[in-house]
FIPABA-357366 format. One record per atom (N, C-alpha, C, CB): residue in three letters; x, y, z. Coordinates in steps of 0.1 Angstrom, whole numbers, plus 5000, padded with zeros to 4 digits. Glycine has a CB too. Example, Ala and Ser with C-alpha at 12.3 -4.5 7.8 and 13.67 -1.06 7.14 Angstrom:
! FIPABA-357366
Ala513249435078
Ala512349555078
Ala513249675078
Ala511349555090
Ser512849785071
Ser513749895071
Ser512950005079
Ser514149945057
END
This chain:
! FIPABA-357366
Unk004565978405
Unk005866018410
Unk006766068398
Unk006565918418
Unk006965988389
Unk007766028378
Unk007366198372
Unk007465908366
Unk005966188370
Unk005466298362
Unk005466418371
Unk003966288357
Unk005566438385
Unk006466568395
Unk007766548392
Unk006366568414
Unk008666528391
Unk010166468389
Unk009966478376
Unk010566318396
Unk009766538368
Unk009766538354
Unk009566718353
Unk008466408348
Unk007766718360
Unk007666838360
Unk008666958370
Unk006466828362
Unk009466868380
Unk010666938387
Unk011866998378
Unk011366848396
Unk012166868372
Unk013166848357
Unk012966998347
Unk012366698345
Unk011366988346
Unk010967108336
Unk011367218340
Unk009567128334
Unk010867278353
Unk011167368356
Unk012467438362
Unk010467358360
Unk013267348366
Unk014767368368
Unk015367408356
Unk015567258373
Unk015167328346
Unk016167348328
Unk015467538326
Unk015167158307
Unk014267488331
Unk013367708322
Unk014067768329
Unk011367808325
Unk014467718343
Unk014667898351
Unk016267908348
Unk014267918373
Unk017267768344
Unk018367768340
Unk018067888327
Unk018967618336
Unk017567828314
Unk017767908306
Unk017368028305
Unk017467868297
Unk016568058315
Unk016368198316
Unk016968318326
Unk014968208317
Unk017668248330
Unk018868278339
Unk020168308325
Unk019268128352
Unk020668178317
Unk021468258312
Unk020768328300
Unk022668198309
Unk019268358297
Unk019168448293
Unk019268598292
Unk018768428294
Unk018668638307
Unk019168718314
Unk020768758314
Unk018768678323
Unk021468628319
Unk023168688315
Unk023668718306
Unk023968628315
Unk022768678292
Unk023468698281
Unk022968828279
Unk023368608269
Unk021668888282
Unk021569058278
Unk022269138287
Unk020069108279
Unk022869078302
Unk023769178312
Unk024869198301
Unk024469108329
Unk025169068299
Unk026369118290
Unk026869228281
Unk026469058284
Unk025369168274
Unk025469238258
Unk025469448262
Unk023369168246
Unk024569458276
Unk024369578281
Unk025569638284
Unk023569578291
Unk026369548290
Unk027869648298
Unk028469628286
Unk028869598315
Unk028769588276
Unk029269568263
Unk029669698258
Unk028269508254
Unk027669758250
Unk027569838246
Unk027669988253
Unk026769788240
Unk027469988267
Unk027870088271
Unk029070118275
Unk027270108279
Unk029970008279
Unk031370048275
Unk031770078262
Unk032069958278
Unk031469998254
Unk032069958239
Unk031870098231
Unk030869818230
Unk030270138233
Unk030170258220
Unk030570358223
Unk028870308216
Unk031170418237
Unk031470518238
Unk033470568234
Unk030770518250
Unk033570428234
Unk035270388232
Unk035070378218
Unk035970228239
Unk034570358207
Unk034470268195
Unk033670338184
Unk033870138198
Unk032370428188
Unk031470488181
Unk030970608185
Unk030570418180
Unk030670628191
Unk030470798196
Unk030270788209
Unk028970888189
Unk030570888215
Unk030170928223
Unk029571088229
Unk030970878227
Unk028871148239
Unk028171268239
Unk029371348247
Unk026471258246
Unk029271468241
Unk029971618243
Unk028671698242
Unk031171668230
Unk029371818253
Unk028471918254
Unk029472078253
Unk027871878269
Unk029072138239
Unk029672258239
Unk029272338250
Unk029472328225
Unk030972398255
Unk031272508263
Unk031572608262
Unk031872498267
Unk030872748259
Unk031572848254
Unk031272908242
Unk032572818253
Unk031873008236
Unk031773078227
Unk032673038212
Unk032073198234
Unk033272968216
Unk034572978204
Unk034372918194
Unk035772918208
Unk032872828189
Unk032672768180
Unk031472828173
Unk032572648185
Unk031472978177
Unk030373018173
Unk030473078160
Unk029973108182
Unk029373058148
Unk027773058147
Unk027872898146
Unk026973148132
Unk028772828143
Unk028672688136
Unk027872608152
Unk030572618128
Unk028472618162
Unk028172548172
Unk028072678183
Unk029172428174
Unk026672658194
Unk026172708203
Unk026772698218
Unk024972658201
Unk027072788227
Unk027072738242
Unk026272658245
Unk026872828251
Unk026272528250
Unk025172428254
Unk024672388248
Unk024372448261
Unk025272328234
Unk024972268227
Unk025172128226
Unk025172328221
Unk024172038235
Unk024671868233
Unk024871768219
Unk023671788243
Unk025771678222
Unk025571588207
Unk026271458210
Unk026271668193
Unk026771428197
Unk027371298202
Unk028671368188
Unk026171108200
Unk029871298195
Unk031371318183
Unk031471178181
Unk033071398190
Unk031771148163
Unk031571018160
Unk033170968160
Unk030570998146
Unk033570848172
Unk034470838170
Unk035370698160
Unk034670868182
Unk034270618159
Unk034370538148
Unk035070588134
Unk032970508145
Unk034370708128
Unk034570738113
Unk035970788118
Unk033270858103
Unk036570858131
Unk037770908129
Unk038670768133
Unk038071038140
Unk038170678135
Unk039470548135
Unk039870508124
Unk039070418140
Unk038370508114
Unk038470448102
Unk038570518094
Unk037770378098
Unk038370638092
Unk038970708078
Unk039770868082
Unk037370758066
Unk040370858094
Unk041070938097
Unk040671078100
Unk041770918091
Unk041471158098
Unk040971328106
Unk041571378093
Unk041771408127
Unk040671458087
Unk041271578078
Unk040771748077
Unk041071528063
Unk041471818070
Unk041271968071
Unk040172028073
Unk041572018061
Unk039572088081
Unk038472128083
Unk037372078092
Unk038272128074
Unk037871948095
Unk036771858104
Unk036971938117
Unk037171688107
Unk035471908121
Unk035171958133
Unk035771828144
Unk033571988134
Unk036271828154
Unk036771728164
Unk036471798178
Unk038371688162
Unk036371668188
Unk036171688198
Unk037471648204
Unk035071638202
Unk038071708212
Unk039571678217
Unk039571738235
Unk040971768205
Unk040871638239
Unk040971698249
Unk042371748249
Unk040571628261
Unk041971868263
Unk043371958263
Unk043971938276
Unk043072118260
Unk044971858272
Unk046371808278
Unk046571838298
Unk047771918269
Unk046471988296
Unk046772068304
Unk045972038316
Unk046772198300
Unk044472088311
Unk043672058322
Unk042371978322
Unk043372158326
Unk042771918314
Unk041471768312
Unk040271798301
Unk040371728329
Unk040071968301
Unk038971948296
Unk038871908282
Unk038172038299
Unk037871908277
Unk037171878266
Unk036672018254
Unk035971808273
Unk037371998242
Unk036972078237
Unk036572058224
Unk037672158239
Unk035572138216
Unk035372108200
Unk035872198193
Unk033972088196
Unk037072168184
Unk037672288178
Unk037172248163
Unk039472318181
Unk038272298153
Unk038072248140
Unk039572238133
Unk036972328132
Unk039972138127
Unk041272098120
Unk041672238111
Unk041071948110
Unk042772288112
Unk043172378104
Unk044372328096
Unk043372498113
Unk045372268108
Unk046572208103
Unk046872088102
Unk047572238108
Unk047471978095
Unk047771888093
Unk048971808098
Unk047671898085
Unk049271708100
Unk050771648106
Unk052171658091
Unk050371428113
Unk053071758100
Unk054171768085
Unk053771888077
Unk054071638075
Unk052571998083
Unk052972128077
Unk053072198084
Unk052172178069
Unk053472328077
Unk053172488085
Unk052372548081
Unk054072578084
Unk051972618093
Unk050672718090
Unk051072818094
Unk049272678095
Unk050372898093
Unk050273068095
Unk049473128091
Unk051073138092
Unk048973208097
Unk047273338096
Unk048273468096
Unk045673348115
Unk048273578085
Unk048673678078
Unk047773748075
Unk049173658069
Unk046973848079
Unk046173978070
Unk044573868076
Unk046773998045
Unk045073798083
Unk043373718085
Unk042973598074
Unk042073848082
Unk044473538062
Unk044173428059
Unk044773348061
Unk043973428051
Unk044573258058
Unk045773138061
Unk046373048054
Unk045473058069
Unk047473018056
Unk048672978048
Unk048872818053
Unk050073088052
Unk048872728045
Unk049472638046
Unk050172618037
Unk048872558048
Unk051972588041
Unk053472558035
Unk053172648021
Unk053772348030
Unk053072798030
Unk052772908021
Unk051872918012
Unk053572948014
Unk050872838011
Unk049672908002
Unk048572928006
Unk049272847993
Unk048073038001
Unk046673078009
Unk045772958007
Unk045773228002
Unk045272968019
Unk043772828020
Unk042772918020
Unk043572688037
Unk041572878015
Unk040072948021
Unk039672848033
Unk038672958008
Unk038772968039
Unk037772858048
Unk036572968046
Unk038372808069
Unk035972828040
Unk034472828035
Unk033472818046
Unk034072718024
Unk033872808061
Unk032972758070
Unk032772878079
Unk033372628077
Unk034073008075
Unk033473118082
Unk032673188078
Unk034273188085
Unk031373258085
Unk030373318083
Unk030573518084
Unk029373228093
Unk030273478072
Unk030873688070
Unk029673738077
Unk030873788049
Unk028573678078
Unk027373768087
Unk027873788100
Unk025873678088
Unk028473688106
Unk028373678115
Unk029973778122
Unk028073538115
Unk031173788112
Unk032273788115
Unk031773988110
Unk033473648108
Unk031074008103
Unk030474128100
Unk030074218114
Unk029274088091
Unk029074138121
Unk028174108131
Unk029174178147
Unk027673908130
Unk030774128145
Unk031374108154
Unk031774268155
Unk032373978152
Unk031674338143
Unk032774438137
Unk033574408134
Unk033274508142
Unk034174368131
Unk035874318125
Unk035474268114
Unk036774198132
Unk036474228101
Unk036474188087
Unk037474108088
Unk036574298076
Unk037174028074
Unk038073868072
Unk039173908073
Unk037973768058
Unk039973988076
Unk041574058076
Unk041774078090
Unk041774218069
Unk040974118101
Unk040874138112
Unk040374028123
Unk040274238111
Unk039673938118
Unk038973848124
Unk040073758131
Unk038073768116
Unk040773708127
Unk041773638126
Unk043373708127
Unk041473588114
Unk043873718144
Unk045073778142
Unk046073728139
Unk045373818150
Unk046973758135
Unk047773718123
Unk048973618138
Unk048573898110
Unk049573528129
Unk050373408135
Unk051373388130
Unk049973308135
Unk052173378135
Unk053873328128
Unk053773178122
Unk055373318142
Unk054573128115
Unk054772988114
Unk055272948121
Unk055172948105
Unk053972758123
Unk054772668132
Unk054572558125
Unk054372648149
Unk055772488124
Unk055672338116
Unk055172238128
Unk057272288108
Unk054272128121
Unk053872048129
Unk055071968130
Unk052671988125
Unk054171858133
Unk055071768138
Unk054671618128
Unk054871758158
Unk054771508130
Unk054371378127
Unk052971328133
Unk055471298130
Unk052871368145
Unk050971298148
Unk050571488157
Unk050771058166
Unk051071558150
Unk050271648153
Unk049171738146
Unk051071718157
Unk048871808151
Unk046971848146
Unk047272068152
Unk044971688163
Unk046772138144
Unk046372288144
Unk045572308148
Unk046372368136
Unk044172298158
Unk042972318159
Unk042972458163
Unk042372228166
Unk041472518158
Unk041172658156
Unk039872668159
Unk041372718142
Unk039172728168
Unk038072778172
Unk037272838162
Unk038272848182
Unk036072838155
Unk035772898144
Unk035573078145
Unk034472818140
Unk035073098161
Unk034873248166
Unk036273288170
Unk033873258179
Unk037373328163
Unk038573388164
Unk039073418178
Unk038573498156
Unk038073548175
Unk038573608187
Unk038073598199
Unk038673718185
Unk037373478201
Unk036973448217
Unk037773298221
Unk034973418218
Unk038573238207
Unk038873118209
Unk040273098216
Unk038773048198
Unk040372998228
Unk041572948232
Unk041772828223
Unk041572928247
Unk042572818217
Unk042972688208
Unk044772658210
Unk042472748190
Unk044672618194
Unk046572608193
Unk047172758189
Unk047272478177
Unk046272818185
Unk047072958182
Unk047673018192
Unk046273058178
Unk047372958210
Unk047672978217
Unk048572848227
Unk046773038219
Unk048172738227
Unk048172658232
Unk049472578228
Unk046972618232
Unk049472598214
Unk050172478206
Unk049272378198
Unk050972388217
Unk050172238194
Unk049472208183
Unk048572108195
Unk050472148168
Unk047972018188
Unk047471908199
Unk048071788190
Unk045571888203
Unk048471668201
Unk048571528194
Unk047871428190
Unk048971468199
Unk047671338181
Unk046471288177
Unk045871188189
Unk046571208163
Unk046671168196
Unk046071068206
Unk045171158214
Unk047170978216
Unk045571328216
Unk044471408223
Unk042971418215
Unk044971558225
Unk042771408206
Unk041771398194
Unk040971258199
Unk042571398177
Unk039471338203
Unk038371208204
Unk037671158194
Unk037371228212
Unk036571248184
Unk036371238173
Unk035871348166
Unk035871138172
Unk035671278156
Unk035171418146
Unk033571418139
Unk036471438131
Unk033571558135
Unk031771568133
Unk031271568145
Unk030971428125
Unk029471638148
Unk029171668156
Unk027371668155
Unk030071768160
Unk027271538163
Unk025371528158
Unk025071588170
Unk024471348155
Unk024171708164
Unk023971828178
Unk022071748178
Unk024072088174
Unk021771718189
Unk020171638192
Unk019671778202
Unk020271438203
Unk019771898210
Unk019771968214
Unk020172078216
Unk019671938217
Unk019772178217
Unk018572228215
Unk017772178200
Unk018872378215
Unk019172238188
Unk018072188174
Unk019072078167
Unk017572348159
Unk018071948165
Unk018771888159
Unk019771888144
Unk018171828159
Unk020971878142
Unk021671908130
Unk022971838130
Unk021772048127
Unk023471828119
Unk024371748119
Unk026171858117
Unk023871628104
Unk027071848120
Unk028271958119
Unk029271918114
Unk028672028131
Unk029771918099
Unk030671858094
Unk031971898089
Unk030071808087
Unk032771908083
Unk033371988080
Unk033172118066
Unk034371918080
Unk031972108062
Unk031672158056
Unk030872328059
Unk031172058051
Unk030372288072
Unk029772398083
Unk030772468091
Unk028872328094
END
């Protein structure tokens, strides 16, 4: 008698611990699928033309939103943001900063009056369009930011709806930045691209 009642014993304590075994990986599961997408990246899918050559129509990836918590958003980064107006989602690239002015003149651009380059536009491509680095880019008045505001710019000028039109965006609209494209071809899009 003891040794059933023992072996009852046994088996009640296994299916306990493997019950909160089981609980502890439900956990750990809705954790991380809530968690990474709030905390570490999450997946975007380019829409459109406006990021073109650097990024493709239907181009999926993940925008890393970790590195923008922790080392912040600067000039040139590529970001995934949304737009205010009508929810969607867009990947532009940082042009302006919070507390300057910018402006595009003759097709360059000016930040708190001095010409900036951008090394990430492609002359093949802006060649390609017909238009030249003077033309690509229609020229813009100055607008001073603000304190958590951001200039984003479509890399393909003249197909892009951005702030040149829109206004600036706020950093709380900004999801993250960089862009690991896994499809069609894998590559990484930084602000250097």
């Amino acid at each position: 008698m003891d040794e059933r009642r023992l072996a009852r014993k046994t088996k009640r304590e296994n299916f306990l611990l493997e019950a909160v075994d089981l609980l502890r990986i439900v956990i750990i599961v809705v954790v991380l699928v809530y968690l990474v997408p709030i905390f570490i990246v999450r997946p975007e899918t380019v829409v459109g033309r406006s990021m073109l050559p650097t990024l493709q129509d239907g181009d999926q990836g993940l925008t890393n939103i970790f590195t923008t918590l922790v080392f912040g958003i600067h000039r040139f980064d590529v970001v995934a943001v949304v737009e205010p107006d009508s929810g969607d989602q867009w990947v532009k690239r940082v042009i302006g900063l919070p507390n300057e002015t910018v402006a595009y003149r003759n097709g360059v651009l000016y930040i708190n009056d001095q010409a900036m380059e951008e090394p990430f536009l492609n002359d093949e491509y802006i060649t390609g369009t017909g238009k030249s680095r003077s033309t690509f880019t229609s020229d813009m008045a100055e607008i001073t930011l603000g304190d958590n505001e951001y200039f984003l710019v479509g890399d393909n000028r003249p197909e892009s709806r951005d702030s040149r039109e829109r206004g600036p965006f706020q950093r709380s609209d900004i999801i993250g930045k960089h862009f690991y494209v896994f499809y069609p071809n894998l590559r990484i899009v930084t602000n250097d691209d």
